[in-house]
C-alpha positions in Angstrom: -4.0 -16.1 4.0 -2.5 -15.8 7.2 1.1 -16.8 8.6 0.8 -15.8 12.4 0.9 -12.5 12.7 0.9 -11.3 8.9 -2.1 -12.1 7.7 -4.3 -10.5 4.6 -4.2 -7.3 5.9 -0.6 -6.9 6.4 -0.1 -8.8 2.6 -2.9 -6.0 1.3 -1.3 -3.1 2.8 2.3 -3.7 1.6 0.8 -4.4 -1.9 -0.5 -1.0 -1.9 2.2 0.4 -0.2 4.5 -1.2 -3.4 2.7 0.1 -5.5 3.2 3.5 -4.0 6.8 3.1 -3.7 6.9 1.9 -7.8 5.4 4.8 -8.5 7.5 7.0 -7.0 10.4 5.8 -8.0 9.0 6.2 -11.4 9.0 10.0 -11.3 5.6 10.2 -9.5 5.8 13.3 -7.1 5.6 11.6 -3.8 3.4 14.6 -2.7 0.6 13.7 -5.6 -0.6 10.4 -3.9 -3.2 11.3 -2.0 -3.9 7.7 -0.1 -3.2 4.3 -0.4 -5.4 1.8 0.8 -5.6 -2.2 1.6 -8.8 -3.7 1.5 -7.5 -7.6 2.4 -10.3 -10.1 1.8 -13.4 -7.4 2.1 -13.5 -6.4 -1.3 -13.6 -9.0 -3.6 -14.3 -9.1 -7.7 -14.5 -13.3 -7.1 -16.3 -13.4 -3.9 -17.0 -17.6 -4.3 -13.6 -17.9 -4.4 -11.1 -16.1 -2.1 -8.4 -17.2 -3.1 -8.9 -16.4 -7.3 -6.3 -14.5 -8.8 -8.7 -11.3 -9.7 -8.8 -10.8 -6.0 -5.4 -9.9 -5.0 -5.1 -6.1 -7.5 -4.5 -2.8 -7.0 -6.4 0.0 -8.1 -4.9 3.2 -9.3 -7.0 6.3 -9.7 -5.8 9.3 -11.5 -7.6 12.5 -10.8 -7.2 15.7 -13.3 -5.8 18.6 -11.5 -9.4 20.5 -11.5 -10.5 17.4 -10.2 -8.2 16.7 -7.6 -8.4 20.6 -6.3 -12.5 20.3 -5.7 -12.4 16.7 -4.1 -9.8 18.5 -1.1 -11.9 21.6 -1.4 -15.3 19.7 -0.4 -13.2 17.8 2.4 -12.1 21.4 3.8 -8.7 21.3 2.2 -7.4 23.8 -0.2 -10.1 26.2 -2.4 -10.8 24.7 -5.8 -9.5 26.7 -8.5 -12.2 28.4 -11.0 
């Protein structure tokens, strides 16, 4: 995909980027999503065909608390919780 300028990145990043803004506005502290990501055409499920449906997703990962407090604490964030 590519029309000039916007090309699979661009498309990619705004899907996540949607996706971030949907969740949001669904009651989703804004503060709670760690990262949003676009992969474009490196990461695909139907890697024959790059144009197949199963390729153009998102992904949403949902991290428990405990969790999501050791992940930050390993990447010199905040202290995990006991």
């Amino acid at each position: 995909f590519d029309l000039g300028n916007y090309g699979n990145w661009e498309l990619s990043s705004d899907r996540a980027n949607a996706a971030r803004r949907a969740l949001i506005r669904g009651g989703i502290p804004a503060n709670k999503v760690a990262r949003v990501e676009g992969f474009a055409d490196s990461v695909l499920f139907d890697e024959k065909n790059s144009r197949a449906p199963i390729n153009r997703r998102i992904a949403i990962i949902v991290l428990k608390q405990n969790i999501a407090d050791a992940i930050k604490a390993s990447a010199g964030g905040i202290e995990a919780k006991p």
